[in-house]
C-alpha positions as CSV (number, residue, x, y, z in Angstrom):
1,X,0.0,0.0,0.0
2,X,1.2,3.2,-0.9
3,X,1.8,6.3,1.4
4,X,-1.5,7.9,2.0
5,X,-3.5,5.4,0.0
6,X,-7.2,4.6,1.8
7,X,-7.5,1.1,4.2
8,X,-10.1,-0.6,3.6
9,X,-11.4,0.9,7.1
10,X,-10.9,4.3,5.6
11,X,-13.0,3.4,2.4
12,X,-16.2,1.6,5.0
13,X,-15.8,4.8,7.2
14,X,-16.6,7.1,4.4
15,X,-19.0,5.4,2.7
16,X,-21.2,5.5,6.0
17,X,-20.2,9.0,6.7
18,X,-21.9,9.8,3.7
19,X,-25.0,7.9,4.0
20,X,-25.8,8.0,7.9
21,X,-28.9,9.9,7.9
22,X,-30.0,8.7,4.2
23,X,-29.5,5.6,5.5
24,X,-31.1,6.3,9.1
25,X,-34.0,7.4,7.3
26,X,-34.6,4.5,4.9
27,X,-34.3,2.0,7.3
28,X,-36.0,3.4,9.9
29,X,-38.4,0.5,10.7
30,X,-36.1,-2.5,9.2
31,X,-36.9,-5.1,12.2
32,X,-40.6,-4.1,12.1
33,X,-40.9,-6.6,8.4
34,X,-38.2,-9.1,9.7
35,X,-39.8,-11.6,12.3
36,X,-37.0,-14.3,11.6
37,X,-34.4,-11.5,12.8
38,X,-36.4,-10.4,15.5
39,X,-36.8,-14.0,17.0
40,X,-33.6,-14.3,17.0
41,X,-32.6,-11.6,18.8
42,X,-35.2,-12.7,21.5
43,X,-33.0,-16.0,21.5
44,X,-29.9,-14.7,21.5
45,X,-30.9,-12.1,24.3
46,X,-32.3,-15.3,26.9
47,X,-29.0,-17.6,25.9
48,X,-26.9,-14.5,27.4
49,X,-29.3,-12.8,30.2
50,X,-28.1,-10.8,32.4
51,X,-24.5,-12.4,32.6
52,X,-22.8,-9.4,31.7
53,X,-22.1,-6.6,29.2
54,X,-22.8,-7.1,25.2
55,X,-21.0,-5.3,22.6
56,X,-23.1,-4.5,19.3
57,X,-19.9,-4.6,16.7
58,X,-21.0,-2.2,13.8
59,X,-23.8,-0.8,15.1
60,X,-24.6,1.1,12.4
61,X,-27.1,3.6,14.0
62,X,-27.8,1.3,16.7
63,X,-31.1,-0.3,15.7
64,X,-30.4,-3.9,16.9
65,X,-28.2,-2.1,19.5
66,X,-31.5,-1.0,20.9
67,X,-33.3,-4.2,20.1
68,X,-31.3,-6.1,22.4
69,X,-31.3,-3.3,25.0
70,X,-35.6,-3.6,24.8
71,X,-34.3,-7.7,26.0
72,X,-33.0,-6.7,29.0
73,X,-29.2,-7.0,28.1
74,X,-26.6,-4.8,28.6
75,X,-25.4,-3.5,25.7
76,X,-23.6,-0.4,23.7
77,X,-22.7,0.0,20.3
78,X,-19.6,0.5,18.4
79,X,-18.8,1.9,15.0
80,X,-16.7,3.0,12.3
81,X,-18.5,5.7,11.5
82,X,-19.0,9.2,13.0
83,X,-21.8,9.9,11.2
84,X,-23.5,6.8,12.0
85,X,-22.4,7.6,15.4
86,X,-24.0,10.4,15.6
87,X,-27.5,9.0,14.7
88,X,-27.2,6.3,16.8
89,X,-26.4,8.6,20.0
90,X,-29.6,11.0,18.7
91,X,-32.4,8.0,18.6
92,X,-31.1,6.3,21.9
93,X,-30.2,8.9,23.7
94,X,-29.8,6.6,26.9
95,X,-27.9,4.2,25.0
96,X,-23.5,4.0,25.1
97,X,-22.2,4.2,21.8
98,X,-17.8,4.5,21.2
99,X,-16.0,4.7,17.8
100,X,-13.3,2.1,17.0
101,X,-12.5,-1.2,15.4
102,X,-14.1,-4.6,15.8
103,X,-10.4,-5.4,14.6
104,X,-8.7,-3.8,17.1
105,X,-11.0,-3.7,20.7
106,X,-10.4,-1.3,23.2
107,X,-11.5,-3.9,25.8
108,X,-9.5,-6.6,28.2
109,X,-9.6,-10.4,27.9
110,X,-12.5,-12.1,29.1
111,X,-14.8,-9.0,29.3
112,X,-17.8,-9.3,28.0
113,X,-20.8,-12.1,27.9
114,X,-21.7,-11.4,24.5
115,X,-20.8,-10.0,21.2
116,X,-23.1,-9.3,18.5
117,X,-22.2,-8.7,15.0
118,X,-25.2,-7.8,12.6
119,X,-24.4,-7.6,8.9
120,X,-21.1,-6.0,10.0
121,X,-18.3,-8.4,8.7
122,X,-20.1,-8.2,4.9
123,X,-16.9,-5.1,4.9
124,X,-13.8,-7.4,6.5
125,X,-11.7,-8.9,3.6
126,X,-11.8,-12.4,3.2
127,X,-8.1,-12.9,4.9
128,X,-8.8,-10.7,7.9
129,X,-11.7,-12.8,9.0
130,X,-9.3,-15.1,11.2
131,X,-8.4,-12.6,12.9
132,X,-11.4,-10.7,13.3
133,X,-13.1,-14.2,14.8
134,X,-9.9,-14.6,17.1
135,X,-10.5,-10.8,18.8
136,X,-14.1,-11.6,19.3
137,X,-13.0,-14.9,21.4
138,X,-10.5,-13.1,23.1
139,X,-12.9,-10.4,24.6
140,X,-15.5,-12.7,25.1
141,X,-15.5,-14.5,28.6
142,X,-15.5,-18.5,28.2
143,X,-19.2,-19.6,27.7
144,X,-20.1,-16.0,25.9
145,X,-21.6,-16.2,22.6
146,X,-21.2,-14.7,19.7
147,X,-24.7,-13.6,17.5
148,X,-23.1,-12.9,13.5
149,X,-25.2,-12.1,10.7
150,X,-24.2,-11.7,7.0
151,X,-25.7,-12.7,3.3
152,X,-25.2,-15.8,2.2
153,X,-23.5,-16.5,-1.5
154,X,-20.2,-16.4,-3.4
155,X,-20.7,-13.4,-5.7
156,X,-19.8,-10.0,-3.9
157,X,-22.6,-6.9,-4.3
158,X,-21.2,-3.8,-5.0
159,X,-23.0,-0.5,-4.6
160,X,-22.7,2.7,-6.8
161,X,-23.7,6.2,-5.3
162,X,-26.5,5.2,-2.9
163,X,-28.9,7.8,-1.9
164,X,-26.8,9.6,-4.9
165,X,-24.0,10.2,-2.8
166,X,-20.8,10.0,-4.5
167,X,-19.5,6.6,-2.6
168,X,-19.1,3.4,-3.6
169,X,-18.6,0.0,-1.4
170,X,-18.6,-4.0,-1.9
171,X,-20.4,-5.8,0.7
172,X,-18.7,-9.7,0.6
173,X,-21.2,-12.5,1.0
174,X,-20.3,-15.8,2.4
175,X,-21.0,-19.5,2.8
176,X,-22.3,-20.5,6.7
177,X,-20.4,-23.4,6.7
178,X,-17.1,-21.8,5.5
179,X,-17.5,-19.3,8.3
180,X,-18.8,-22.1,10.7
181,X,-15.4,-23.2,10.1
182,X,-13.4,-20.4,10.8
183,X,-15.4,-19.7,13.5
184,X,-14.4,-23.4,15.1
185,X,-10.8,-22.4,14.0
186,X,-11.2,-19.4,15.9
187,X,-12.0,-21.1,19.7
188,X,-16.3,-21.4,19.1
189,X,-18.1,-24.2,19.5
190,X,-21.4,-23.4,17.0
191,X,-24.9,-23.4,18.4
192,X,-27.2,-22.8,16.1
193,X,-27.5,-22.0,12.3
194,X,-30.3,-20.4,10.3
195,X,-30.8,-19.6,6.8
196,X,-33.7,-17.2,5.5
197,X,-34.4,-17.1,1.8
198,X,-33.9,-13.9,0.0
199,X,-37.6,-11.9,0.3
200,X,-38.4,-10.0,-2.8
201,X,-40.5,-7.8,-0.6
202,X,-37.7,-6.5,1.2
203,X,-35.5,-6.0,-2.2
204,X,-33.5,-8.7,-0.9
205,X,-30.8,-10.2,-3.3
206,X,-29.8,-13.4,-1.4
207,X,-30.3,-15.3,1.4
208,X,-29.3,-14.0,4.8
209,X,-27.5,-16.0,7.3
210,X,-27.5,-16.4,11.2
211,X,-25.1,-17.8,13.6
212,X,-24.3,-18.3,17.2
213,X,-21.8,-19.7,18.7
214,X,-20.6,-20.2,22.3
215,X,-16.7,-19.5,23.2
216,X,-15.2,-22.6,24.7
217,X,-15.3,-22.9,28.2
């Protein structure tokens, strides 16, 4: 990479910049036509209870960071973005939201009970997901489980200009079993996996994908 070229962090960070409130605003009531998603946040909220703190990784503008907060678990949100940020700290104003990497966590060993990742690996390259996997295990307490969500396929979307803002960003689709395995690889022992079909209604593209998986003890 050449001196003062854009990360791929750099590139997520100001593609959402861009379209926080566009995007706010268009999604505003996403969980209200997903019932598969919002059962399985009620499952994921009683497998962790009140056991200790949850981290929402890519919280966008903290949505399904409030979702899980309506559950009963204690939870904040963390982004790239500062514009996402932003709207996520306006809607939920009682809510904890920080900026930083799920890459790189700001948090010890062993901290928290659960770590949520909702549609916010579609951005980590292929190669970095080993490591990605390998920091949630390491900040998750043995037992703690891990809720990730992602679009199922091979072929990567790519989107042009959305909301006519001059961005652009490819969101990576992947196979559940290839990340089941990684996710093995990575110290989790898999708990459940569920597939929903792609629903037209929704201008879906592709099937989306739902895992969780428990840390070893």
């Amino acid at each position: 990479m050449t001196e003062g070229a854009a990360t791929p962090s750099d590139t997520v960070r100001r593609f959402y910049d861009a379209i926080a409130e566009d995007y706010a605003h268009h999604f505003r009531d996403e969980l209200a036509s997903r019932p598969v998603e919002r059962a399985l946040l009620t499952a994921y909220a009683e497998l962790v209870g009140a056991t200790g703190e949850v981290a929402d990784l890519g919280c966008g503008p903290g949505r399904t960071t409030a979702r899980l907060a309506s559950l009963g678990l204690r939870v904040f949100g963390l982004d790239l973005s500062a514009g996402m940020l932003a709207v996520a700290r306006r809607e939920n104003p009682g809510l904890r939201f920080e900026q930083g990497s799920m890459l790189d966590l700001d948090l010890p060993d062993g901290h928290l009970a659960g770590v949520v990742s909702f549609y916010s690996s579609i951005h980590t390259p292929g190669e970095l997901l080993p490591a990605l996997f390998a920091e949630f295990a390491r900040v998750l307490r043995p037992g703690g489980h891990l809720l990730l969500a992602f679009q199922a396929g091979d072929v990567p979307l790519r989107l042009e200009h959305p909301f006519g803002r001059p961005v652009s960003l490819e969101f990576l689709r992947r196979r559940p079993e290839h990340m089941s395995g990684l996710l093995t690889e990575a110290g989790f022992t898999l708990f459940a996996r569920t597939v929903r079909e792609a629903d037209p209604d929704l201008a879906e593209t592709a099937p989306q994908a739902f895992l969780i998986a428990r840390r070893h003890p």
